[in-house]
N, C-alpha and C positions, 0 to 999 in steps of 0.2 A: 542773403540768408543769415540768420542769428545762428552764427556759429555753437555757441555755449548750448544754447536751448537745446538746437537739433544735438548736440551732445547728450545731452541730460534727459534728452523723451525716452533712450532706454533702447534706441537700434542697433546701437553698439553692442550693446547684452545681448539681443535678440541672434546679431549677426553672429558676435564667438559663439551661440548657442546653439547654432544654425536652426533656429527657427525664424529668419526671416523669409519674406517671399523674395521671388527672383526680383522684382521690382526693386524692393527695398536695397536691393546686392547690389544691383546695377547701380544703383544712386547710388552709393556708400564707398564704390569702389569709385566712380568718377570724380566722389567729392576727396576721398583721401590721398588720391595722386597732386591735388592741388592744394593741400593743407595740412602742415606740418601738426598741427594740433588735435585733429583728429586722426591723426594717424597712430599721435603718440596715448592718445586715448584708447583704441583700438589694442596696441600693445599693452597697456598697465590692465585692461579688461582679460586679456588671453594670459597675460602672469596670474591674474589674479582668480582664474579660474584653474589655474594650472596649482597652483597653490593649495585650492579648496580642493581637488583632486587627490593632492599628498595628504589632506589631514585625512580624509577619507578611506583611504587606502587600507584595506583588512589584511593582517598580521597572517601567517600560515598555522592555522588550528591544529592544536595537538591532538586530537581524534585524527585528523588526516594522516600528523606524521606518524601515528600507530599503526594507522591502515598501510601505509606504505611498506612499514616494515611487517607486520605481521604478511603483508603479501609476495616479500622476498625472502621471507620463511619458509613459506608455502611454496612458493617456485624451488625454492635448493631444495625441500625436503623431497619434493616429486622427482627432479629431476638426479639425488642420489637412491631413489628407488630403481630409476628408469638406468642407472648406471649398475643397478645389482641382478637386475631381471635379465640384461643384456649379455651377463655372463654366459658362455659358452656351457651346453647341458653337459659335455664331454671334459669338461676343466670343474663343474661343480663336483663330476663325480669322482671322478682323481687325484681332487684337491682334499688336502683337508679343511674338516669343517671349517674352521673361518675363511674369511675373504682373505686373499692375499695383497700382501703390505702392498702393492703398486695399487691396487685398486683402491683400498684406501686412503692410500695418499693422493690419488686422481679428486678421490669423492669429498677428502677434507679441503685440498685446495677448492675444489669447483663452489664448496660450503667456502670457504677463506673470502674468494672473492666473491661471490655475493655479499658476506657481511663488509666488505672493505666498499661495496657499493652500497649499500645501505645506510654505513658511519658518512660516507662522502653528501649522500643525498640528506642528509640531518644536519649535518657541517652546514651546508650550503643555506637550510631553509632557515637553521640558528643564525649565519651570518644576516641571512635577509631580513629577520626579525630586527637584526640591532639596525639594521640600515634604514627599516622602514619606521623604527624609531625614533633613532639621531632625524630622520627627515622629516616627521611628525614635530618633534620637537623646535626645531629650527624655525618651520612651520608657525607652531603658535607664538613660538617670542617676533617674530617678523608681524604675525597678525597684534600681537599685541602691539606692537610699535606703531603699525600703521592705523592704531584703532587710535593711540593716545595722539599722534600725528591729524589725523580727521579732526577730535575733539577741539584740541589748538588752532587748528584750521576754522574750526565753527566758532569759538570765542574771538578771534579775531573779526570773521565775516561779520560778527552780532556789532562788536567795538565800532566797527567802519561803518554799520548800516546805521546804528543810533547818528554818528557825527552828520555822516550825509544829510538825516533827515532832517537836522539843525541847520544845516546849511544850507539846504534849497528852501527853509521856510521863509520866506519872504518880509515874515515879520520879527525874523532874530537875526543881528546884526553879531558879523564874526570881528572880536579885534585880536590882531597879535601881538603877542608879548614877547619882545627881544631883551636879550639877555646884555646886562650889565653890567659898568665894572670890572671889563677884563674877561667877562663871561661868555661871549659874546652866539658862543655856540648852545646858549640853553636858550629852549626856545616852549612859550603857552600858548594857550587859544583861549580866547572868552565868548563865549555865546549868550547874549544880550537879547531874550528876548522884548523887543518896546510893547507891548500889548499889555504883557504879563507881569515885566517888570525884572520875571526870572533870569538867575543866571548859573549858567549851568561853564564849568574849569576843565582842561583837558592837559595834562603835565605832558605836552608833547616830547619834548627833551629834556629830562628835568633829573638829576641823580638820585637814588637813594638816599632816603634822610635816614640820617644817623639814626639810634637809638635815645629817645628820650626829646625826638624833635619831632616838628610837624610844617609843613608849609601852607601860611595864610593868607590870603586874597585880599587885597583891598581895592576902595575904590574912591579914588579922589574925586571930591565933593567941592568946590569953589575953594581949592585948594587946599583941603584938611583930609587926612587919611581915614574912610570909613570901612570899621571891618565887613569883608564877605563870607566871613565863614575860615573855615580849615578843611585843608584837602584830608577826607580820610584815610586813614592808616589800614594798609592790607590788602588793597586793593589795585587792579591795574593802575601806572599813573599816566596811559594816554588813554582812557574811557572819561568819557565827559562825566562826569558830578557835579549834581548839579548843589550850587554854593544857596548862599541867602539873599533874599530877593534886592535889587537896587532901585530905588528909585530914580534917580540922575546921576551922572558923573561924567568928569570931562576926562579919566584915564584908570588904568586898571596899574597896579605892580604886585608885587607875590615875595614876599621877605620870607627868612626859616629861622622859626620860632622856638618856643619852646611845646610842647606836648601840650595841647587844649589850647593853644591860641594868647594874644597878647591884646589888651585893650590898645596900645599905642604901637607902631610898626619898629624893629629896628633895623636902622637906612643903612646901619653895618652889616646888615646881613641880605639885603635888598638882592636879586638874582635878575629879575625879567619886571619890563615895566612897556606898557604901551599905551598910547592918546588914542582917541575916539575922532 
């Protein structure tokens, strides 16, 4: 079984979505007790649903939190009615007119703490708003990481799928260029198409040219240095670009110039050099 593929048909989603069929479970669960790769795919799917969850996640509406409190208004107001009805008909008539201070005091506390449960119930829904905030936000900078992390991801996949496809063509010849003079860790690729004639550079390990330089391609010709062009400024330096076409040569080497290239090579500044 093509591991990646069966990855990538999208069962995985289906499964954390549980909309697969039992079938589909049963395969999925037998294939992931034996394969650390789909298993680990399985988790970044259920993170990543867990994730889209938090941004989604609705904040507590200030209409509700008014409701709440207008209706623990409404419960203290009823229930210091039900505290004044409850008076005794033989203590209203012997009292004077006003309520007396204990009963008041019962009906402001019983009012006291209802608003003391009301501030608490607001307190809490205010804390949850910053919480489901800070988690909201956490949220999109992690998605944005992991959006420009993908991107990276695909310019590279594009880098490796162009070289491959130079490299199974059957009719373009790979040479490598080893590094020189003490250099020995910088390391080219030349892709030599013979049909075409084309030749396309790939600065596999090759350093940052300075400011005001460039590195150019040559290509020995019955022992005389002809130019191939200059690798372009700005751009990746292991994607292949392709140079100016050769007709023959028995070897490739790659010197650092000056900015726009040099009619003749200098062998002082020579990096990577490799025969056919």
């Amino acid at each position: 079984m093509d591991i990646k593929a069966y990855i990538s048909s999208g069962i995985i989603e289906s499964y954390v979505l549980g909309l697969a069929s039992e079938e589909e479970v049963s395969i999925l669960n037998c294939i992931r007790k034996n394969n650390v790769e789909v298993e680990q795919a399985i988790l970044e799917a259920e993170k990543a649903l867990e994730g889209l969850a938090d941004t989604q996640a609705m904040p507590v509406p200030l209409p509700l939190k008014q409701m709440i409190w207008n209706r623990l208004e409404a419960e203290s107001q009823r229930t210091s009615e039900e505290e004044v009805d409850s008076i005794d008909e033989h203590t209203i008539t012997n009292a004077p007119l006003s309520v007396p201070e204990k009963e008041i005091g019962r009906i402001s506390n019983r009012r006291y703490s209802w608003a003391v449960a009301a501030s608490i119930l607001l307190a809490l829904s205010a804390a949850a708003n910053v919480f489901l905030y800070l988690r909201n936000d956490q949220t999109e900078h992690k998605l944005e990481a992991a959006s420009a992390s993908l991107q990276t991801q695909e310019v590279n996949l594009t880098v490796l799928q162009d070289k491959w496809n130079l490299v199974r063509n059957p009719m373009i010849k790979t040479i490598s260029l080893k590094g020189v003079g003490g250099k020995q860790d910088l390391h080219a690729l030349v892709f030599w198409d013979q049909a075409s004639k084309a030749v396309y550079l790939s600065l596999e390990r090759m350093p940052a040219v300075p400011k005001g330089k460039q590195y150019q391609l040559w290509a020995m010709v019955d022992g005389k240095p002809l130019s191939a062009g200059v690798f372009p400024l700005g751009i990746r330096t292991d994607s292949a670009s392709q140079m100016l076409t050769v007709p023959k040569a028995q070897a490739f080497a790659i010197t650092l110039e000056d900015e726009g290239g040099k009619e003749v090579p200098n062998l002082n500044e020579l990096r990577v050099m490799g025969s056919i």
